[in-house]
N, C-alpha and C positions, 0 to 999 in steps of 0.2 A: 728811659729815654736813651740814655750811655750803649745798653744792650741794642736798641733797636737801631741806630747809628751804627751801631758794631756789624748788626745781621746786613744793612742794607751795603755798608762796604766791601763785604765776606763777600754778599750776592749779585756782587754790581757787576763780576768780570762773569760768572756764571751766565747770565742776561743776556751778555754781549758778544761775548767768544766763547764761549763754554772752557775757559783755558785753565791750565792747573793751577790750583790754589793750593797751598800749603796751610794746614789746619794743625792749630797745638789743640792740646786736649782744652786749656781753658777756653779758648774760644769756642770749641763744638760747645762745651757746656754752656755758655752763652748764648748760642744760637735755639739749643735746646729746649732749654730755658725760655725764649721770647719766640719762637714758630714751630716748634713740634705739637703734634696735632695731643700728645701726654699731657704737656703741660697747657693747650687748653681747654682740655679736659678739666684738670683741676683746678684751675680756676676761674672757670665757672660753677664748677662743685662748689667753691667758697663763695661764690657770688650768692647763690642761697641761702646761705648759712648768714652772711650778710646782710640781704632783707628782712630774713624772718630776726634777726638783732634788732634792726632797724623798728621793725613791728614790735616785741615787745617793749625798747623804750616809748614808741608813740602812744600802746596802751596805759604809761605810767602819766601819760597827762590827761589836762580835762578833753573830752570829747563831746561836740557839738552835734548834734542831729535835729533833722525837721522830719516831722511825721507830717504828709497832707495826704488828705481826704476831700478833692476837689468835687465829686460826685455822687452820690450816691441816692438811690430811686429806688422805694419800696412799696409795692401793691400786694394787701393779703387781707384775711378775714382773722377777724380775732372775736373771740367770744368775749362779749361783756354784759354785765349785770344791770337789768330795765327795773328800776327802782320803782316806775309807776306801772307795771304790770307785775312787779316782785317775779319776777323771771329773768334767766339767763338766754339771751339772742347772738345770735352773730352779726356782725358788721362788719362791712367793708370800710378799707383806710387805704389812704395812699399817704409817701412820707418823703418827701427831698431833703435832703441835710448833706451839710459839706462841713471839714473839721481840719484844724491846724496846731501843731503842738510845735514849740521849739526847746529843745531838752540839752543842757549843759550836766557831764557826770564825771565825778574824779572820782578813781578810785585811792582809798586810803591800805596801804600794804599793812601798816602795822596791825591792826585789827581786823582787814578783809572785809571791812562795812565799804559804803557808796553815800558819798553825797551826792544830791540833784537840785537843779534848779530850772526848772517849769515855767512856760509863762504858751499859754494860746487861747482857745476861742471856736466855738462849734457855732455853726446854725442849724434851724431846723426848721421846717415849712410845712406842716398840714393840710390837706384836701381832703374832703367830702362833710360829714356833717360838723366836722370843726374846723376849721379856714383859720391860721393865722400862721403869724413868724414871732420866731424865738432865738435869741441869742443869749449863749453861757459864754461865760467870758473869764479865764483865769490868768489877771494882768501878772503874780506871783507867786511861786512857790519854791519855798527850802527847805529839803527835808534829809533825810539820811537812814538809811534799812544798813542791817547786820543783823549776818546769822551768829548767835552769842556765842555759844559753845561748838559751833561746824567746822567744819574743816576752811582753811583761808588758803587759800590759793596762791593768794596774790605774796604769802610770803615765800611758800616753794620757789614761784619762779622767780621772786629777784634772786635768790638762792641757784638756782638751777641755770637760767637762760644764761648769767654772765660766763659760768664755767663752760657751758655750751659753746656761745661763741670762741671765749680763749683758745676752748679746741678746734674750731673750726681753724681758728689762724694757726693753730700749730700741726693741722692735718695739711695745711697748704705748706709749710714748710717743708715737712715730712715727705709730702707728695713730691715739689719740686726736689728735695734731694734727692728722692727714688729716681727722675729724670736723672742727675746728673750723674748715678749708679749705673743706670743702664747706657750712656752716653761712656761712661768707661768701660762697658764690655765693649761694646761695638767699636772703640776708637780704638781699642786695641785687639780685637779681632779684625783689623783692617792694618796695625801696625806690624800683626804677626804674617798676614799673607803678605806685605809689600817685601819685609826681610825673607820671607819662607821664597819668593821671588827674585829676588835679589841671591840669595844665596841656589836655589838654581839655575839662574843666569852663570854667574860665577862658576858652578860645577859644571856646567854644560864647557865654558868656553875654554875650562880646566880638561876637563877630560877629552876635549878633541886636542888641545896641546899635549898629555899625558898621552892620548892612540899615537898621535904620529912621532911621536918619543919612543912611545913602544915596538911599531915599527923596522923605524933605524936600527931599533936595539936586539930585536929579531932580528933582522937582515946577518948581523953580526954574532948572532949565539950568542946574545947577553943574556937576553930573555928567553922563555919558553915557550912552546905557541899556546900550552894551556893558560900565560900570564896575556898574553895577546890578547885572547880573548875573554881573559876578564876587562881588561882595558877595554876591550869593543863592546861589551855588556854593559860595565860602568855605562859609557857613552849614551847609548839604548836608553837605559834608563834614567838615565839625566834630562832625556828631552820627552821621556815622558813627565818625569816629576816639573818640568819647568810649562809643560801644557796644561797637568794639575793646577799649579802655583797660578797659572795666569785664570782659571776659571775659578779658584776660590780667592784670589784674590778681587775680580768683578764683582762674585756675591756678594762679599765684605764690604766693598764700597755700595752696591745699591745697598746695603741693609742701612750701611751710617746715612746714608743721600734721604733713604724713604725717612729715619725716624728722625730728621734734622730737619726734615720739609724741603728738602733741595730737588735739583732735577735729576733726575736719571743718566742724562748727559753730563752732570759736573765728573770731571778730573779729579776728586779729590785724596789730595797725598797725605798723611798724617806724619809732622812729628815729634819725636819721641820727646816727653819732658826732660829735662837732666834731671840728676842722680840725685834726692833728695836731703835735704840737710839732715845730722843727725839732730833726734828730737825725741824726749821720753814723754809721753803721755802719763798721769797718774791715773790708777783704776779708781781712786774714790772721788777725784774732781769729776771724772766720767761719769759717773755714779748717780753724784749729785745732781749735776745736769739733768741726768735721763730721767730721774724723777720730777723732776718741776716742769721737764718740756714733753717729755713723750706724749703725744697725743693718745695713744692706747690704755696709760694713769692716768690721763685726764677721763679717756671715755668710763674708764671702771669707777672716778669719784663721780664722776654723774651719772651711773648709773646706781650707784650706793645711794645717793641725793634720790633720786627717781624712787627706786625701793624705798626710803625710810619717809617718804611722800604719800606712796602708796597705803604703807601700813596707818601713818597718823589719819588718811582719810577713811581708811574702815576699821580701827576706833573709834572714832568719831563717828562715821555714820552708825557705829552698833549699839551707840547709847541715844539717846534721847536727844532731840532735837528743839532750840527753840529760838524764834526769828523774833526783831524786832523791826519795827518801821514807827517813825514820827514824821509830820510836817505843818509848816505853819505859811499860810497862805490868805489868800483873797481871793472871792468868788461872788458871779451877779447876774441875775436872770433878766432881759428886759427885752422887748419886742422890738429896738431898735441897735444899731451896733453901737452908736456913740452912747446911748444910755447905759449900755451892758458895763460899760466903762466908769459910769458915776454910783459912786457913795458905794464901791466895794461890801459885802462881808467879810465879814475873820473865815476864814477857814481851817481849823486843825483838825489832825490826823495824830493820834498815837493806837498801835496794834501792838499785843506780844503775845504771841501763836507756840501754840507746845506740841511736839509731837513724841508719843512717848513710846514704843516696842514694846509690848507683853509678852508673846508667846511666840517664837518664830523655830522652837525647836533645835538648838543650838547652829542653825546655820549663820549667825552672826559671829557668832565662836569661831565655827570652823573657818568663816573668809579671815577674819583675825590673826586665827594658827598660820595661814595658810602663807598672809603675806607677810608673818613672820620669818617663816622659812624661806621664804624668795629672799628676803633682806641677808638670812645670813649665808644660803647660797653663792650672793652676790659678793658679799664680804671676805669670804672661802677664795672665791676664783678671781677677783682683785688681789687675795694675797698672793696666791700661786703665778700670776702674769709677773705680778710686780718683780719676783722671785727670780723668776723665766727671765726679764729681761735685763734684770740685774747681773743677772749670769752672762748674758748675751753680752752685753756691755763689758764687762772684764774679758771676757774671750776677745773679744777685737782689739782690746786696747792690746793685750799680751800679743798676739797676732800682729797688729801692727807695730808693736818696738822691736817684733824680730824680721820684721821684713823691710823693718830701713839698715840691719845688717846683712840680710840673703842680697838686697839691689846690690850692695856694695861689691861683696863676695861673688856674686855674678854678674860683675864686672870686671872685678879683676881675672877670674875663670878664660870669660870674653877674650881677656887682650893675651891672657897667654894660650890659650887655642887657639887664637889666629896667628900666634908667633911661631907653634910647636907644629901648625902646617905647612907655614910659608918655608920653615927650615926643611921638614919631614919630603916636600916635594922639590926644594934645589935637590937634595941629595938621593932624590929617584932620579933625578935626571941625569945626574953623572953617574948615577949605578951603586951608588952606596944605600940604597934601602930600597925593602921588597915592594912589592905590590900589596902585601898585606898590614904592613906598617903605614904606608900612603892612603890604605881606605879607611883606616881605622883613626888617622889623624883628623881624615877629613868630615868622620861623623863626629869627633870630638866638638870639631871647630861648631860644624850646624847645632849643636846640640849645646852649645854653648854660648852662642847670639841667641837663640831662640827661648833659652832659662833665660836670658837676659831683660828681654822682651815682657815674658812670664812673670819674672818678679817686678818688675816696673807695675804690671797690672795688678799682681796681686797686693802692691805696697797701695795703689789708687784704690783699689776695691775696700780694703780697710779700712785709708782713710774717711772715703765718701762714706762707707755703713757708719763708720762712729758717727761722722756730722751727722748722718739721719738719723742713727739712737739716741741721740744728745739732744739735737738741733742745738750744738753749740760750736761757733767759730777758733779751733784751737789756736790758727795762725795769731789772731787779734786778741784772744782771750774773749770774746764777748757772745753773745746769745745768740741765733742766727734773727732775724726779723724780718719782715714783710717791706716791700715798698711802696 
């Protein structure tokens, strides 16, 4: 809610006057965050992930169903046995019947057996040489079927689906930091054309104060006409580099405008964060982290889960199979429905069915081996990601403790390049330094706002890749989470 109050005051002068708004990077992330077309993308990817959660806790309760059989109407010939001619004849029959079952089933996870409870009622109505009405009628039944030694299901997925969903919420995490990664390239390739403009601006308005300086200074044989007209060259290309600066400076902004969901008309200015605190990350708290949240260890332990699923089901299916089913009931045949209903029978039910493999050639064996080898496959390249991103995670953390001293360092760069030009260019103007000491000052100075710029993004690009290898909030010390 905070966020979307955030976007609609961000978006309300946009609406209205299209007029400049001044953008820090947290708030683009925010914006990003709650209307970039990225992030809802991804969450509605988790929206899936979500119901189908949803769905298997619904399967872990009892489930209701009605079976009806409101009509049905059969006409055919059937051969039957004429006891007073001692022969077989055919006869025609005709047969209406309508049927209703109502069926209560829990599954039981721990042994992968099913209880049931039954309770319906068939009719059935005869025409041609037999004419009557019949009703079966089963006011109850409870029973319970398990396959004994088969494969159980039901215990993989309580096993599997919870680890499933965790990663679905730690791929929404993952995903929206990747937003707020890609919201730091673009905020600061829109931070670098505004100073890459600025600092042509400056040069332009520089170098026509520097021609008509040079000028003067010709007129008097200070200067030489070949320094003239590097001065008039400068110039030249000053105001092409500031026609550049002004067209990639527009790309910059529609690129932030399109992936922030904004208009094409917004103004928007970006500024720059300050200079970040000093702050040591450790590699093995990072570490720790990226194993318990990474969505990518999550997806390799369920996919180990998945694999070591697979192989107990074809074990199991390559040996011998045997089901059971019991049930204990009441059952009553009568030509009327309320009678079907008086003085019940018992009705039990016990079966145990054996199915047993003889000869199939070793292809039981071989599916066996086979999704042996996918298990330890899978086990192999879980260990090597895990490895991979272990690695990845200490590189950023090392990356980012030395880029909260490069921001510093190019800053302090910063303030003495623009000191060593402002000085470099008094003293062209009164004639105490060349022309080549002044161009060389002045690529210092560009070249040294614009690292400045650089390390600022490269210090944010760090930080945001760790929160997305982590999903953990360094600032607060805590875990990133969903809202």
């Amino acid at each position: 809610m905070k966020k979307l109050l955030l976007s609609i005051l961000i978006l309300f002068p946009f609406a209205l006057y299209s007029q400049k708004v001044d953008l820090t990077l947290q708030h683009a992330i925010s914006i990003a965050n709650d209307s970039s077309l990225q992030a809802f993308r991804v969450k509605n990817m988790y929206q899936s992930y979500y119901w189908q959660y949803r769905s298997f806790k619904a399967e872990r309760l009892p489930s209701l169903s009605l079976q009806l059989t409101p009509a049905s109407y059969n006409r055919y010939i059937r051969q039957r046995y004429d006891s007073q001619e001692n022969i077989d004849v055919y006869r025609a029959q005709q047969m209406y019947s309508a049927s209703g079952m109502l069926n209560i089933t829990q599954n039981f996870d721990l042994t992968g057996g099913t209880f049931y409870l039954e309770t319906g009622v068939e009719y059935m109505r005869n025409f041609g040489d037999y004419t009557g009405n019949q009703f079966s009628s089963v006011p109850v039944r409870i029973g319970y079927r398990q396959n004994l030694i088969g494969f159980n299901s039901f215990k993989w997925d309580k096993k599997i689906e919870p680890l499933r969903f965790e990663k679905a919420k730690k791929e929404l995490i993952y995903n929206m930091e990747m937003v707020a990664e890609n919201t730091v390239e673009l905020f600061f390739a829109l931070a670098l054309a505004q100073e890459e403009l600025r600092l042509a601006e400056n040069n332009l308005a520089s170098c026509d104060t520097l021609f008509i300086t040079g000028e003067r200074r010709f007129r008097i044989q200070s200067i030489s006409e070949a320094d003239l007209l590097t001065l008039k060259l400068d110039r030249v290309n000053a105001q092409n580099t500031l026609d550049n600066a002004r067209i990639s400076l527009k790309r910059a902004r529609s690129g932030l405008a399109t992936f922030l969901g904004l208009s094409q008309d917004a103004d928007i200015s970006v500024v720059l964060p300050a200079v970040p605190l000093a702050r040591e990350i450790q590699a093995d708290i990072a570490v720790e982290q990226a194993r318990a949240n990474n969505p990518t260890l999550l997806q390799h332990r369920q996919s180990i889960l998945e694999a070591q699923r697979t192989l107990s089901r074809t074990k199991m299916e390559s040996r011998f199979n045997a089901n059971f089913n019991a049930s204990v009931g009441f059952n009553q045949v009568a030509p009327t429905f309320s009678e079907a209903y008086r003085h019940p029978l018992r009705q039990d039910l016990v079966s145990f069915s054996v199915s047993i493999p003889l000869v199939d050639w070793g292809v039981r064996k071989g599916r066996v081996n086979m999704a042996q080898n996918d298990l330890n496959v899978t086990e192999i390249s879980a260990r090597q990601e895990e490895l991979t991103i272990e690695e990845d995670v200490i590189m950023t953390v090392s990356d980012y403790n030395i880029q909260q001293h490069l921001v510093t360092s190019a800053m302090e760069a910063m303030d003495l390049a623009d000191i060593a030009y402002e000085r470099t260019k008094q003293r062209f103007m009164i004639g105490k330094a060349d022309i080549n000491s002044l161009t060389l000052s002045q690529s210092r100075q560009q070249n040294a706002n614009t690292n400045y710029i650089r390390a600022l993004q490269n210090y944010w690009r760090s930080y945001y890749r760790l929160r997305k290898l982590t999903l953990y909030d360094f600032d607060f010390n805590k875990m990133i989470d969903i809202e």
